[in-house]
C-alpha positions in Angstrom: 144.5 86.7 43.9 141.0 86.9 45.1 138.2 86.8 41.9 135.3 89.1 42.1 131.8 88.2 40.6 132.8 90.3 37.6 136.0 88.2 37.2 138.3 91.4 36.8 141.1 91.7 37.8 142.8 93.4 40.5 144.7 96.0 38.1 141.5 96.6 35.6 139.5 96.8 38.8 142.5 99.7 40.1 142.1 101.7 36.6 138.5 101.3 35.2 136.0 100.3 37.3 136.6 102.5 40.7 136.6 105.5 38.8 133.4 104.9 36.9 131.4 104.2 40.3 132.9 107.4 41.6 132.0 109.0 38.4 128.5 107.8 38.8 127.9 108.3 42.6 128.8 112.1 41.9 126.6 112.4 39.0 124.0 110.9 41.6 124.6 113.7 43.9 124.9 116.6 41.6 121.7 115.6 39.9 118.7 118.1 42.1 115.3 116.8 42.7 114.2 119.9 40.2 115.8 117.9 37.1 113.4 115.3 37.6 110.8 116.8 34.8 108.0 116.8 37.2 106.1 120.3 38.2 105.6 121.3 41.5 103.6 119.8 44.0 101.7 122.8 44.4 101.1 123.2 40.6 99.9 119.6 40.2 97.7 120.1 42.7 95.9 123.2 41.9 95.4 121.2 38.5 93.9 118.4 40.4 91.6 120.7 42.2 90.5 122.4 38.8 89.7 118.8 37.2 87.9 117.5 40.3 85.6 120.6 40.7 84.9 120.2 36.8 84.1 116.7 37.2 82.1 117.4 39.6 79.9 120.1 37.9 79.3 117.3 34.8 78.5 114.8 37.6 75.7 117.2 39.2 74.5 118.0 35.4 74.5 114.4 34.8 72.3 113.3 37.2 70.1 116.7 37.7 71.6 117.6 41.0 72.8 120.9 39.1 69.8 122.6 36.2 
């Protein structure tokens, strides 16, 4: 009998640990790119539009470019 790096054997290897990969590589593909907890692209972006155009105003007020 052939030993893996794990050092299982062939029968745990039959019963556990198959299983649990398949288990896992279908949670990988169930899972959607909207679970990730991250807004939109577009979203993000408007906000990153808002906050440069703010940033901006203070910079022009800073150095007088704006009275």
């Amino acid at each position: 009998m052939r030993r893996s790096l794990l050092f299982v054997n062939r029968d745990t290897y039959e019963i556990g640990v198959r299983p649990m990969a398949e288990i896992a590589k279908n949670q990988l593909k169930s899972d959607s790119v909207m679970k990730t907890g991250k807004p939109p692209y577009t979203f993000r972006m408007a906000w990153f539009l808002v906050l440069l155009a703010i940033n901006l105003l203070v910079a022009g007020y800073y150095f007088h470019i704006v009275e």
